[in-house]
Each structure stands twice: as structure tokens, then as C-alpha cells.
C-alpha positions in Angstrom: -15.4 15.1 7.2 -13.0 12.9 5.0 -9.1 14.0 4.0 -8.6 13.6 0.1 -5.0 13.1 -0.4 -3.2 12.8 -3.7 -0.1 10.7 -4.2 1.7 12.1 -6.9 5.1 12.4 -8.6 5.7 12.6 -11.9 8.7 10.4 -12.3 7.3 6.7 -12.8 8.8 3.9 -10.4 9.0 5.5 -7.5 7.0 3.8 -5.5 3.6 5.8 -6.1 1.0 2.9 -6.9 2.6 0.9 -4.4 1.9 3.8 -1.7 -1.5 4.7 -3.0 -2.5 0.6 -2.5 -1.0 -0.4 0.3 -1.5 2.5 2.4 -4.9 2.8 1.5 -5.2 -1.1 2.9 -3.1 -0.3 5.9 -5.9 2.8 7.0 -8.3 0.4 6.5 -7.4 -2.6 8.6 -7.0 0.3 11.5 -10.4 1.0 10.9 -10.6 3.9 8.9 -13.1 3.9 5.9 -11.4 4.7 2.8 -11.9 5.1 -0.6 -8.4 4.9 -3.0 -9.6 6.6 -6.5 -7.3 5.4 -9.7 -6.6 8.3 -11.8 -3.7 6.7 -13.6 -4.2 5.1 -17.0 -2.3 1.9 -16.5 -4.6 1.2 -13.8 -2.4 -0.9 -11.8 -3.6 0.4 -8.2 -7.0 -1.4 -10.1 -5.2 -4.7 -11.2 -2.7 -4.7 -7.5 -6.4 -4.8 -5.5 -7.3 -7.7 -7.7 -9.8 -6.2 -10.0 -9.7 -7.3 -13.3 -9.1 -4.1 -15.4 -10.8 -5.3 -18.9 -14.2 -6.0 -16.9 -14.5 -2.2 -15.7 -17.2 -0.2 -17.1 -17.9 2.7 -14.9 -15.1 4.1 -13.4 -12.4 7.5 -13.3 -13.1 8.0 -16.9 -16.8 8.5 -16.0 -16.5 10.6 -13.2 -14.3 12.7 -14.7 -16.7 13.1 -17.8 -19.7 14.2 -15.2 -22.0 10.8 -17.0 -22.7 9.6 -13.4 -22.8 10.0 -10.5 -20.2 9.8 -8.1 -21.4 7.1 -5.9 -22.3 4.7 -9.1 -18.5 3.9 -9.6 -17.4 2.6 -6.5 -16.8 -1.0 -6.0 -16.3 -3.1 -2.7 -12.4 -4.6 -2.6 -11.6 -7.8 -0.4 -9.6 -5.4 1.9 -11.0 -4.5 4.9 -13.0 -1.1 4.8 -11.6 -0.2 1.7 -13.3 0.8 -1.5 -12.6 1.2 -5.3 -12.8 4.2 -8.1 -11.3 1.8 -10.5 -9.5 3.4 -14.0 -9.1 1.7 -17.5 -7.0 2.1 -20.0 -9.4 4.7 -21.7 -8.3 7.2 -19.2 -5.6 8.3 -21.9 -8.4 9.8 -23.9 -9.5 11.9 -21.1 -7.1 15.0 -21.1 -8.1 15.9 -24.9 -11.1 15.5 -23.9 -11.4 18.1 -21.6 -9.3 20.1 -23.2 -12.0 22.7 -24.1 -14.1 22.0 -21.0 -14.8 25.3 -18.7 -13.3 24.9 -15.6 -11.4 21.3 -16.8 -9.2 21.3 -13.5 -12.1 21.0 -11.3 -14.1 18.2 -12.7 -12.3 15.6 -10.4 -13.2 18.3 -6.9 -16.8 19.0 -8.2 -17.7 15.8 -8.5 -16.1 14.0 -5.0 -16.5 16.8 -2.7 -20.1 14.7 -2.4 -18.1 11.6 -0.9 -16.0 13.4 2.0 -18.7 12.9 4.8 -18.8 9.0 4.0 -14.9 8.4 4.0 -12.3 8.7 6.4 -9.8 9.1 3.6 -9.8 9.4 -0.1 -6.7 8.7 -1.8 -5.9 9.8 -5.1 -3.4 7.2 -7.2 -1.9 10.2 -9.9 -0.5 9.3 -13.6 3.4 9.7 -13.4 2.7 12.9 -15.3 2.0 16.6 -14.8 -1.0 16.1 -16.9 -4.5 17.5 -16.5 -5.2 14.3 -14.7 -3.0 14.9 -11.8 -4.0 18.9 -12.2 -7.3 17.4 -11.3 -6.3 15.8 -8.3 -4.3 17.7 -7.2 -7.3 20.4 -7.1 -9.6 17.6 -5.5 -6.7 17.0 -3.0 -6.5 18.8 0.7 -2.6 17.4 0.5 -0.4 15.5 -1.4 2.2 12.4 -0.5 5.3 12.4 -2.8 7.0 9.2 -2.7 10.8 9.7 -3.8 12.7 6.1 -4.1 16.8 6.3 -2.4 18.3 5.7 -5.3 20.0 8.1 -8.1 18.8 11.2 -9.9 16.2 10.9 -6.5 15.6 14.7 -6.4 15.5 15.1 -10.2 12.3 16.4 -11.0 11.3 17.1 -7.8 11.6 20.7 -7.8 9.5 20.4 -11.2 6.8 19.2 -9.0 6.8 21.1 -6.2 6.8 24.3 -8.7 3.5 22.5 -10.0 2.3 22.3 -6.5 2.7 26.0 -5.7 1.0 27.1 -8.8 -1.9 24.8 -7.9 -1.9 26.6 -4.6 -1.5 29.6 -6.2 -4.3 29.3 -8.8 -7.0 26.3 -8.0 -6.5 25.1 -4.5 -5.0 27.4 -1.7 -5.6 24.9 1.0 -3.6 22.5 -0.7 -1.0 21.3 1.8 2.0 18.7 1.5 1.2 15.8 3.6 4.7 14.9 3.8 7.6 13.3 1.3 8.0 9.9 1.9 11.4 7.4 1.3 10.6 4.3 -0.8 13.0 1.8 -2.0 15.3 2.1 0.9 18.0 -1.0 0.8 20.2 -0.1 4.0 23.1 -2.2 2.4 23.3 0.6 -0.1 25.8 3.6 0.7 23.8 5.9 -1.8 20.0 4.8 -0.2 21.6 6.1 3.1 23.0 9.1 1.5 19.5 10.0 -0.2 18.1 9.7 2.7 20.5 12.1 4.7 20.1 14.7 1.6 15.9 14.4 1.4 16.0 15.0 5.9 18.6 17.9 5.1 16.4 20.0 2.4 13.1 19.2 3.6 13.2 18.5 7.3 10.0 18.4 8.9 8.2 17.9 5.4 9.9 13.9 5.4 7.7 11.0 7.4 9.3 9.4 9.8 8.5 5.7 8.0 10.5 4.7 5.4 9.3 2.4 3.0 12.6 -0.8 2.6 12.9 -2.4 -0.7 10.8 -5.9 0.1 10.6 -8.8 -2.4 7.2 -9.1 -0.8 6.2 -6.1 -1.6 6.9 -6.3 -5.2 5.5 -9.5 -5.9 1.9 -8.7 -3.7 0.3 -7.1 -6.7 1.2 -9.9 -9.4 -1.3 -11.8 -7.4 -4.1 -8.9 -6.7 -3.1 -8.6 -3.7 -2.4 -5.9 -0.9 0.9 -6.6 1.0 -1.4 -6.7 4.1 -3.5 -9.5 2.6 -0.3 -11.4 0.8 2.0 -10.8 3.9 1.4 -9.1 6.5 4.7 -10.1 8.9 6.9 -8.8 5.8 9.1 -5.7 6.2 6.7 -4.0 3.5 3.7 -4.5 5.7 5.0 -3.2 9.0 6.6 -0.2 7.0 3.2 0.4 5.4 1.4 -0.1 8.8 3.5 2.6 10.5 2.9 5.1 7.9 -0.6 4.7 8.0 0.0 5.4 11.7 1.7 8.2 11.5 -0.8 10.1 8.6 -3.9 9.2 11.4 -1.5 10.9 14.2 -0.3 13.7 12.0 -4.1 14.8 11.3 -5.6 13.9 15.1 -3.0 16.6 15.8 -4.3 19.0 13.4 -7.9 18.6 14.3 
């Protein structure tokens, strides 16, 4: 039985896409199967895996709309054991649309629940909003990442989303559980990254992975060619960070088990 984790924060630039993509690549060259579903508008975990976003048809929008089935809108990606739920830009119209569905936070769990026995992991790229979109996943989820970047105003907004998170809890999905917060954007030149840092390990402990994710010109310049940091570089400091986390999550849950 698959783990469907969300990676969510509703702050853009933190690192989220970045996560959701490279992560997802890094589980599967350790020989997980996994499936990374887009459920962000801009669609960049589509584009950063080298799909081109125009020539998408099926995809998020779909599945969230109940027109297919789930299995129908997955795609094969050049990484190793890792496959697509690609998004397009008509994902924006989807929150009105469900607006006056029955049971509109559920349509994302209802329909992927179907895919957990054929994945090791599902990971859920979330809009940087607190939308119905990352409501869904969040409700699909069985935990959620939070990527927070080491730099200023850091914690702002978190406590927003972590109120978000209990209500979920609270409301759609009891078993919803925080995988962990994890450091992005981490430049140890910096006296504030280090201080962030010491703050995030100070509030939340045992909540924080153990991998920190450094700011790597690799890393920022893998997705302007389609490419996973794995695939574009995988000696950089982005891919080894990346490799360890992906580590740690597949440690974290043998323990569980």
C-alpha cells in the first residue's frame, strides 16, 4: 500500500515544486515506484520533468472533474520509475467549478485512493494557496512536507497553514499526519539562513528532517532544461541533498510500518 504525501505551503518560492520534483526523482532512482500528481496551475513540476505543458490534454483538471478515470492521465517521464499526473493552466478554473459540487474536498481522495496499491509513493505538488485545490490534497494526503526557505519572514504564514492543517484533521482527514518541515534555500555563508534554521529546530523539534536542502545554482537551472537535478547533475550539492531526503522519508516510514 502506497503513501500519498502532499507538499504544500502557501507562500510561493519556497522551494515547493522544486521538492515535489526532485524528490519524487530521487525515490525513484532508489527504486521506489512513484507517481508525483501536479495540482498547481502554473504547472511547473509539469514543464521541470520536461513535458511540454501546451500539449496536455488529460490531466489534474480531469481527475478532479471525475471525466476519466484515474489511470487514463498518467504519463511515463524519462526519470527512472517515476510517473506523471500532469496540470495545465486550465486548473485555475477548477475551484469555481466545484464550488457547488457535494463533497468538493474529496474529489482528489475519491478518485486516487484506486492508485495506492500500484505506487510506492504519490506525491502531491500543491498551488501556493490555501485554495480548494490544496484542500483537495491535503484530504487525499496521509501527510504533508512543508518546505520553508532560511531566509526572512520564513515563519510568516506558517502558523496560517498549520491552522489549515488541523482543521483538515479536524473535519476531512483525521489520519492526516506532518511528514516533516523541511529547510530549503540554505546558503551557510548567510548569518540569517543559520539563524532560521536554529529558530525552525527550536519550535518544531522532531517535526524538522534532518536534510537540508543548500541553495545550488544547479538546482535552479535543472528545470529550465526539463530536467530533474538527478538527471542534469547528479554530483551537485542539490542532488546529494535531495538523495538524502529521499532517504530519510523511506527510513522514517520502514520505521512506522
Amino acid at each position: 500500500m502506497g503513501k500519498i504525501i502532499a507538499i504544500a505551503n502557501q507562500k510561493g518560492g519556497v522551494g515547493k515544486t522544486t521538492t515535489s520534483v526532485n524528490l519524487a526523482a530521487s525515490l525513484g532512482v532508489l527504486e521506489k515506484k512513484v507517481l508525483l500528481i501536479d495540482a498547481d496551475p502554473q504547472a511547473n513540476a509539469t514543464s521541470g520533468l520536461g513535458i511540454d505543458v501546451e500539449s496536455i490534454e488529460i490531466g489534474t483538471y480531469q481527475l478532479l472533474e471525475h471525466t476519466i478515470e484515474a489511470k487514463e492521465a498518467i504519463m511515463e517521464t524519462s526519470s527512472p520509475n517515476l510517473d506523471l499526473i500532469p496540470a495545465h493552466i486550465d486548473l485555475v478554473a477548477i475551484e469555481i467549478e466545484l464550488v457547488d459540487k457535494d463533497e468538493r474536498e474529496y474529489m482528489l481522495k475519491k478518485i486516487i485512493h484506486s492508485l495506492k496499491d500500484e505506487y510506492d509513493y504519490i506525491l502531491i505538488d500543491c498551488a501556493p494557496s490555501l485554495g480548494l485545490l490544496t484542500l483537495n490534497a491535503l484530504t487525499a494526503a496521509d501527510s504533508v512536507i512543508i518546505p520553508i526557505q532560511c531566509e526572512y519572514f520564513a515563519l510568516e504564514g506558517l502558523g496560517k497553514l498549520l491552522n489549515t492543517i488541523k482543521s483538515v484533521q479536524k473535519i476531512h482527514n483525521p489520519q492526516l499526519d506532518i511528514e516533516g518541515l523541511l529547510l530549503t534555500m540554505y546558503d551557510a555563508r548567510l548569518r540569517l539562513s543559520n539563524q532560521v534554521v536554529e529558530e525552525v529546530q527550536k519550535h518544531f523539534s522532531d517535526m524538522v528532517f534532518e536534510t537540508i536542502i543548500q541553495r545550488n545554482v544547479r538546482l535552479s537551472e535543472a528545470p529550465s532544461f526539463g530536467e530533474t537535478i538527478i538527471n542534469y547533475d547528479a554530483t551537485s550539492k542539490g542532488a546529494v541533498n535531495y538523495i538524502h531526503l529521499a532517504h530519510e522519508i523511506i527510513k522514517k516510514n520502514k520505521e512506522k510500518v
